[in-house]
MARLOMAR-857981 format. One record per residue: residue number from 1; x, y, z of N, C-alpha, C, CB in turn. Coordinates in steps of 0.05 Angstrom, whole numbers. Glycine has a CB too. Layout:
  num  n_east  n_north    n_up  ca_east  ca_north   ca_up  c_east  c_north    c_up  cb_east  cb_north   cb_up
  NUM       X        Y       Z        X         Y       Z       X        Y       Z        X         Y       Z
...
% end
This chain:
  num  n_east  n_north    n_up  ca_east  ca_north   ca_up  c_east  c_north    c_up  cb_east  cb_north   cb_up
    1    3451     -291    -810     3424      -301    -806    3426     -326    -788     3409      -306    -832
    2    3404     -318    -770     3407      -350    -747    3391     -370    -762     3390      -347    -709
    3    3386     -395    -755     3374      -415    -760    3350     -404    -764     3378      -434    -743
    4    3333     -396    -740     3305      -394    -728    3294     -366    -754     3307      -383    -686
    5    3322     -349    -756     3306      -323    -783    3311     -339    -813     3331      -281    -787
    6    3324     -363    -811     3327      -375    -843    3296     -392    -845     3359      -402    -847
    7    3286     -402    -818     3264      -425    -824    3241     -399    -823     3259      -456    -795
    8    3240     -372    -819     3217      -361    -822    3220     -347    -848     3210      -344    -799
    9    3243     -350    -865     3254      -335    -890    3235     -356    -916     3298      -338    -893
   10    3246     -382    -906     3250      -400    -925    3220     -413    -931     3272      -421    -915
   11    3215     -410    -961     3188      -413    -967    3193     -436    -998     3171      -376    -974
   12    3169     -447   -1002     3175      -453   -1028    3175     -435   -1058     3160      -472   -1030
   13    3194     -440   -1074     3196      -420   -1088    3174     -427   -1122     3231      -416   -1090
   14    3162     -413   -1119     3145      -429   -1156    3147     -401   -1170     3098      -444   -1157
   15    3172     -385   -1175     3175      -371   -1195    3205     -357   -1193     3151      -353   -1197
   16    3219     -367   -1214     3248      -367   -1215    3258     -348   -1242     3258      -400   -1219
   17    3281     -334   -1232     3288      -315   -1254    3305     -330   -1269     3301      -288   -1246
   18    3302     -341   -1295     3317      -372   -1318    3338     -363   -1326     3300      -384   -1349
   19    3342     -335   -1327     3359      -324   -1342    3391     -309   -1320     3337      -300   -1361
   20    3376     -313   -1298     3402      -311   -1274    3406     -348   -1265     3388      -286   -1236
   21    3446     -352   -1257     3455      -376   -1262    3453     -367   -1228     3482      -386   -1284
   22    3454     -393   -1219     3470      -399   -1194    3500     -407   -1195     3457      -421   -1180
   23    3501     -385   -1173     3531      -379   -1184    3558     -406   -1168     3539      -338   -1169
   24    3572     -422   -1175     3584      -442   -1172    3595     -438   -1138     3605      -444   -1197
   25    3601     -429   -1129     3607      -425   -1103    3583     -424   -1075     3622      -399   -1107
   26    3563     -418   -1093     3539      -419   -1080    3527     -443   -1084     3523      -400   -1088
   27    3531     -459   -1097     3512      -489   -1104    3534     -500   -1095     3499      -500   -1138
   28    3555     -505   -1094     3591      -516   -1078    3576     -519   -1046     3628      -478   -1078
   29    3571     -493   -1034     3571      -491   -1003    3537     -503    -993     3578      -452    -993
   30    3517     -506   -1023     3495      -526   -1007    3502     -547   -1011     3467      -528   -1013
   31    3513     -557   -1031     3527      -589   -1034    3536     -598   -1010     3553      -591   -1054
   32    3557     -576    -995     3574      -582    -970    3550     -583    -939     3601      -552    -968
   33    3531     -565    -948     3514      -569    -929    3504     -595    -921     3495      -556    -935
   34    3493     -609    -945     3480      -629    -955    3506     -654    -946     3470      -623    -990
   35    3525     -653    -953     3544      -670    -939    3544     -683    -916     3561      -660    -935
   36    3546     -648    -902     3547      -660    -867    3522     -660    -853     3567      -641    -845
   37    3504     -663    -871     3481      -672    -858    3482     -700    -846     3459      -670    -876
   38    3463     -693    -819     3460      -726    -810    3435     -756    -821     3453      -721    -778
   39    3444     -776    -819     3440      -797    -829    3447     -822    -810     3452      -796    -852
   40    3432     -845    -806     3431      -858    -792    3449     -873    -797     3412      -865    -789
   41    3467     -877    -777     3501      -887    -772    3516     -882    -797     3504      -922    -766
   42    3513     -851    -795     3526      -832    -811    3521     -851    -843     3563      -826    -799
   43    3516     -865    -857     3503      -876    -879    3501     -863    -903     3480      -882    -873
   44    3487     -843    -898     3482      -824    -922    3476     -839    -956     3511      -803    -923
   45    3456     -866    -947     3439      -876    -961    3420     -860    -980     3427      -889    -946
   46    3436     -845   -1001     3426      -819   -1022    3455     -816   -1042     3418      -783   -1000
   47    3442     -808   -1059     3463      -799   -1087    3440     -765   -1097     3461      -838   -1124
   48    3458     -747   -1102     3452      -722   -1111    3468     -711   -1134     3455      -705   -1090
   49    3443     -708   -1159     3448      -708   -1174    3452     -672   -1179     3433      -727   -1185
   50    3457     -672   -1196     3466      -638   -1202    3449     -629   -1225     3500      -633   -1212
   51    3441     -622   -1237     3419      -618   -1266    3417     -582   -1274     3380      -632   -1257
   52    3436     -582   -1295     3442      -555   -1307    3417     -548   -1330     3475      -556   -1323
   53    3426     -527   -1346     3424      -532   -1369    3400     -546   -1381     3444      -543   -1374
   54    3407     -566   -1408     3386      -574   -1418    3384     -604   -1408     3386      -570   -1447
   55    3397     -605   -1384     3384      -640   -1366    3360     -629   -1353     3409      -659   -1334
   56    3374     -595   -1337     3354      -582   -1310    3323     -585   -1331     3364      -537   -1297
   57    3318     -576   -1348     3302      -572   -1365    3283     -599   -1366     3317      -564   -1389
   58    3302     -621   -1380     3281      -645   -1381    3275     -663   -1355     3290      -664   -1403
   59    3301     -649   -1334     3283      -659   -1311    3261     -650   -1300     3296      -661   -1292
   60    3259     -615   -1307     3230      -601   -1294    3216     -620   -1306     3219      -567   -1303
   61    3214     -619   -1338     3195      -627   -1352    3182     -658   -1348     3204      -623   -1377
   62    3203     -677   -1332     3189      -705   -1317    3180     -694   -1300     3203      -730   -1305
   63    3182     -674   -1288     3170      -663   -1262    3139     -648   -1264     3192      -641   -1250
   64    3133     -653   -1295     3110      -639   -1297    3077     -662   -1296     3116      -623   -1328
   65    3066     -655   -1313     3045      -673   -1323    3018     -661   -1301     3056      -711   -1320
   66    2993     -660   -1313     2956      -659   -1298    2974     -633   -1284     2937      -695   -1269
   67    2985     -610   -1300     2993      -589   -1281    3010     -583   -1267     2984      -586   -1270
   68    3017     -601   -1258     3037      -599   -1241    3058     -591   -1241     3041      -611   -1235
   69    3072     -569   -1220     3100      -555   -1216    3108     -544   -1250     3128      -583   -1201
   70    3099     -532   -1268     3099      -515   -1281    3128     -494   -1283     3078      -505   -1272
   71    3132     -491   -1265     3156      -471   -1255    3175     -471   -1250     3156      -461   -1241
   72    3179     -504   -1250     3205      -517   -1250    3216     -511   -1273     3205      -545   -1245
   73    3213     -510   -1299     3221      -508   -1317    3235     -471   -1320     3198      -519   -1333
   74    3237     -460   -1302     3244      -428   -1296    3268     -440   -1284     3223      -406   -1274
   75    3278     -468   -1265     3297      -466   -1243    3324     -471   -1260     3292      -489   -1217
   76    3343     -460   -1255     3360      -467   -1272    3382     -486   -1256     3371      -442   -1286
   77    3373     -492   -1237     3383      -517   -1223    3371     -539   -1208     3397      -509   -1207
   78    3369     -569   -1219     3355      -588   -1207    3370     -607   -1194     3339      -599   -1224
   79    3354     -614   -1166     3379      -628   -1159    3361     -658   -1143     3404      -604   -1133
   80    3370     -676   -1167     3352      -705   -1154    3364     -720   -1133     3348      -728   -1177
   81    3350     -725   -1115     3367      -745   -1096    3343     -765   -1086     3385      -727   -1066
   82    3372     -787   -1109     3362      -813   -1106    3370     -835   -1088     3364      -821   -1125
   83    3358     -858   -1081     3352      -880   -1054    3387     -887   -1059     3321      -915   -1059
   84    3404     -899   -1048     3427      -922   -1047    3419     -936   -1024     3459      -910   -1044
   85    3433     -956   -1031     3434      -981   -1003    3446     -971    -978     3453     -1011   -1009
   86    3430     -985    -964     3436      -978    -934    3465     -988    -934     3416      -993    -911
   87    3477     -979    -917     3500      -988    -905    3504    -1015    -888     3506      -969    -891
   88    3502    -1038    -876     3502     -1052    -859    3486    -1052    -835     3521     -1053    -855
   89    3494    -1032    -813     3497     -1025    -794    3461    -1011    -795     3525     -1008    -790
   90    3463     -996    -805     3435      -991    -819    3405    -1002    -826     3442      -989    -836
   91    3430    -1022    -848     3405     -1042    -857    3393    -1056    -832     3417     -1068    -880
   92    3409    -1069    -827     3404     -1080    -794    3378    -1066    -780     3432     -1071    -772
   93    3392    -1046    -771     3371     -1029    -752    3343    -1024    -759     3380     -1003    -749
   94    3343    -1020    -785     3314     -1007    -804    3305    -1040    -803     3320      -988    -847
   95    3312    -1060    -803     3301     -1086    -811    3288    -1090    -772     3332     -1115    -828
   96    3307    -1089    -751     3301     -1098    -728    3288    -1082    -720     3319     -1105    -714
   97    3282    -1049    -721     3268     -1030    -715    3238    -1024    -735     3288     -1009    -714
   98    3243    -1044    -751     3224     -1036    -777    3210    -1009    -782     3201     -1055    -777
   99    3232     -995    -786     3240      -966    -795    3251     -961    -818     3257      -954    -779
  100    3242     -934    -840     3253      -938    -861    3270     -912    -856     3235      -943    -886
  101    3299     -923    -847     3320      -902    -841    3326     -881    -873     3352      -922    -829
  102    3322     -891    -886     3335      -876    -909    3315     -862    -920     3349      -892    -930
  103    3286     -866    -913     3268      -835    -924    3271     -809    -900     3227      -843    -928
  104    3274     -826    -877     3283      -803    -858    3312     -787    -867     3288      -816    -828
  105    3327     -801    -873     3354      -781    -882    3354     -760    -911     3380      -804    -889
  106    3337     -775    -927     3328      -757    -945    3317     -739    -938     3318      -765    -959
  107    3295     -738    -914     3279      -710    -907    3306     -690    -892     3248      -718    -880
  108    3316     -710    -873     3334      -691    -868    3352     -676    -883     3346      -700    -856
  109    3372     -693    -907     3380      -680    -932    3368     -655    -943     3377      -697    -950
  110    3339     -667    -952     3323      -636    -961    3332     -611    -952     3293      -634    -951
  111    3329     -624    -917     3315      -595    -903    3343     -579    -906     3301      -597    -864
  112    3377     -593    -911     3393      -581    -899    3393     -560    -926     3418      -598    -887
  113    3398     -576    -948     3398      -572    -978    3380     -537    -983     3378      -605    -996
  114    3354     -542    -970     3342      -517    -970    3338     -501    -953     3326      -519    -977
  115    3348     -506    -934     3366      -482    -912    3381     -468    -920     3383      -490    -893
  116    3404     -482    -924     3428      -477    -933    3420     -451    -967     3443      -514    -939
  117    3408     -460    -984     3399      -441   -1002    3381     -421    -999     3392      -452   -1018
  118    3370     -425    -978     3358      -402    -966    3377     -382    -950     3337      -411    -949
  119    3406     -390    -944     3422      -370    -927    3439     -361    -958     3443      -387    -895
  120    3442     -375    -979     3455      -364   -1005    3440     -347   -1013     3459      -382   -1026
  121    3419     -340   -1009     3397      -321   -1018    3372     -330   -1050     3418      -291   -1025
  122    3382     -363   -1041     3366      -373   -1070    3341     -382   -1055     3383      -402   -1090
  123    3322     -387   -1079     3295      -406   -1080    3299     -434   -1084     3277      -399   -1102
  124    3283     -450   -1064     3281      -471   -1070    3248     -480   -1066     3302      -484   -1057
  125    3246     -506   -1083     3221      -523   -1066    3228     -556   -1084     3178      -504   -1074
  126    3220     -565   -1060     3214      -601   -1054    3200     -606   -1077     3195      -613   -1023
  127    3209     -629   -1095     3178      -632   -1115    3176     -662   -1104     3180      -629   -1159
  128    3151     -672   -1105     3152      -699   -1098    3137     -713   -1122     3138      -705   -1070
  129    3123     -695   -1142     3109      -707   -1164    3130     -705   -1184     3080      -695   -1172
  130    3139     -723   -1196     3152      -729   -1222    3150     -754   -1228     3178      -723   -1223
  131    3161     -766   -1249     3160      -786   -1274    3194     -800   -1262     3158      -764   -1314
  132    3201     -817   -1244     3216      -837   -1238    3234     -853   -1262     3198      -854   -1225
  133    3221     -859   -1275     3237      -875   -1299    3254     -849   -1319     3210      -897   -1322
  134    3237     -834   -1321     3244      -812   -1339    3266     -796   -1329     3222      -795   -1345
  135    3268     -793   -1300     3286      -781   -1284    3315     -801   -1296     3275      -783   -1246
  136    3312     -820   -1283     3328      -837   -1281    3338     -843   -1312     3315      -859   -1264
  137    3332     -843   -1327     3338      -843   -1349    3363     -819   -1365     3311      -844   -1357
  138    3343     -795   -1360     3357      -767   -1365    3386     -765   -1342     3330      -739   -1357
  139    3380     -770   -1311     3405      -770   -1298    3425     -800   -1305     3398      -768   -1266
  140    3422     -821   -1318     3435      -845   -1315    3447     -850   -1288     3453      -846   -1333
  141    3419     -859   -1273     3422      -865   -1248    3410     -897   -1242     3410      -842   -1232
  142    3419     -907   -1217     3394      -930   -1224    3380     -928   -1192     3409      -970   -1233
  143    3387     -910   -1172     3376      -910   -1144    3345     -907   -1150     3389      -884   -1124
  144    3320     -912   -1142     3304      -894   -1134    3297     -866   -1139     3306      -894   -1118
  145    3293     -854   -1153     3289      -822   -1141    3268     -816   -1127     3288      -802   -1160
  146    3273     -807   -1100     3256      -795   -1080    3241     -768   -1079     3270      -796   -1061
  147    3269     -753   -1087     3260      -723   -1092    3273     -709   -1111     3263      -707   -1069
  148    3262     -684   -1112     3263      -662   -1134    3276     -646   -1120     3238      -649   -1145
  149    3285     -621   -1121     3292      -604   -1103    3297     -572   -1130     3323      -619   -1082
  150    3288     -558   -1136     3282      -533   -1157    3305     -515   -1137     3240      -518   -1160
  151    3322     -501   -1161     3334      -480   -1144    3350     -462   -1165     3354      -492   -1120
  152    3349     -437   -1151     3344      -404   -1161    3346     -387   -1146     3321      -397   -1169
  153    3343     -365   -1169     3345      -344   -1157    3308     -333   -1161     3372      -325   -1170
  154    3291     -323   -1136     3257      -324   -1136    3259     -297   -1156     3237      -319   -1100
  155    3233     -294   -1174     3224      -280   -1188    3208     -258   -1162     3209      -297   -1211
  156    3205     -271   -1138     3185      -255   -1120    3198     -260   -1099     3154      -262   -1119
  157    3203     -240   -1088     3215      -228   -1059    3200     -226   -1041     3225      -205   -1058
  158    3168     -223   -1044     3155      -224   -1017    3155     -257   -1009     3122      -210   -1018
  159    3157     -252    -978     3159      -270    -959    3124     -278    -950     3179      -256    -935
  160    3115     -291    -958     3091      -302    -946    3086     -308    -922     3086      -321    -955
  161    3060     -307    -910     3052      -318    -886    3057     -342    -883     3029      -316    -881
  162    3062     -359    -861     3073      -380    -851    3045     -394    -842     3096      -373    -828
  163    3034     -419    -849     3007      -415    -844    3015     -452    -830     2982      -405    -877
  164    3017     -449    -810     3021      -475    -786    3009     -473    -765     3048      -479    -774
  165    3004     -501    -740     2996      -506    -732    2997     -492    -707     2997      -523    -736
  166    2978     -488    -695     2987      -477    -666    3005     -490    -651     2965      -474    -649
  167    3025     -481    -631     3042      -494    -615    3034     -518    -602     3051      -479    -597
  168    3005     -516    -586     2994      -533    -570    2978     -547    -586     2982      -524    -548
  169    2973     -543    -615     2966      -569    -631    2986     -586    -635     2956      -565    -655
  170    3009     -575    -633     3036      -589    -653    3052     -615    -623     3070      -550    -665
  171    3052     -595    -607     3073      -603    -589    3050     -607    -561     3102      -575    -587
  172    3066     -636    -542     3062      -643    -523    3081     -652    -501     3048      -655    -529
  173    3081     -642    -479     3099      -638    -459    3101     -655    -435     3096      -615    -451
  174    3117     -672    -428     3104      -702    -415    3132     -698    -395     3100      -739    -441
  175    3127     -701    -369     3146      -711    -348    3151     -684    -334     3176      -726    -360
% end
């Protein structure tokens, strides 16, 4: 699968089969994805947490509350990735550019993280609503947590419509 058939594959996933594991060689090679992802002066200002079992569980469950993401509690793999300090070189730049380099690397992280499990043939989706202290608590972490990331194997195999912007809303062509 090329890049371009993984980003029209890759959907968010809100229903997971609890009772199929991800299998260790397959969560190994998004980890490695997630590695060589890029990050501003290579930095990689993020910590990724791993969440099995009965952590994956009470992390869905910070991930819940007024409704929300429900279905996390199906994923039998959670994977938090939380803020670390910039590197120097970094810090610098985000201070003189007043840029916050390290939510950009996290998006980038995401995207590789759920690429990458979308070419393993798993489900994923981004949670951005959860309970911070509670995370952090259950992982014994002390970064930030930024994001959620749910991952599986989908209870549903249809591929949804892709519902985005037109080209010439999105994109502009100059020179």
């Amino acid at each position: 699968m090329n890049f371009t058939e993984i980003a029209k594959r890759r959907q968010s996933c809100r229903s997971y089969l609890c009772a199929k594991e991800v299998e260790e060689e397959k969560l190994i090679s998004i980890l490695e994805s997630a590695r060589l992802s890029p990050s501003a002066c290579n930095g990689q200002p993020y910590h990724i947490t791993v969440c099995r079992g009965d952590a994956a569980k009470r992390v869905a469950k910070a991930c819940g509350g007024m409704g929300m993401n429900k279905f996390a509690t199906d994923a039998p793999v959670m994977l938090v990735l939380s803020e670390m300090p910039y590197i120097a070189s970094a810090a610098l730049g985000a201070k003189v550019k007043k840029n916050d380099y390290r939510s950009i690397d996290i998006g980038i992280l995401s995207a590789y993280i759920t690429a990458e499990a979308e070419a393993q043939g798993l489900g994923s989706c981004i949670l951005g609503w959860f309970d911070d202290d509670a995370i952090r608590e259950i992982c014994h972490i002390d970064g930030k947590v930024r994001l959620v990331i749910t991952l599986g194997y989908s209870a549903d195999e249809k591929i949804r419509e892709k519902k985005r912007k037109d080209m010439d809303k999105l994109v502009s062509f100059v020179g």
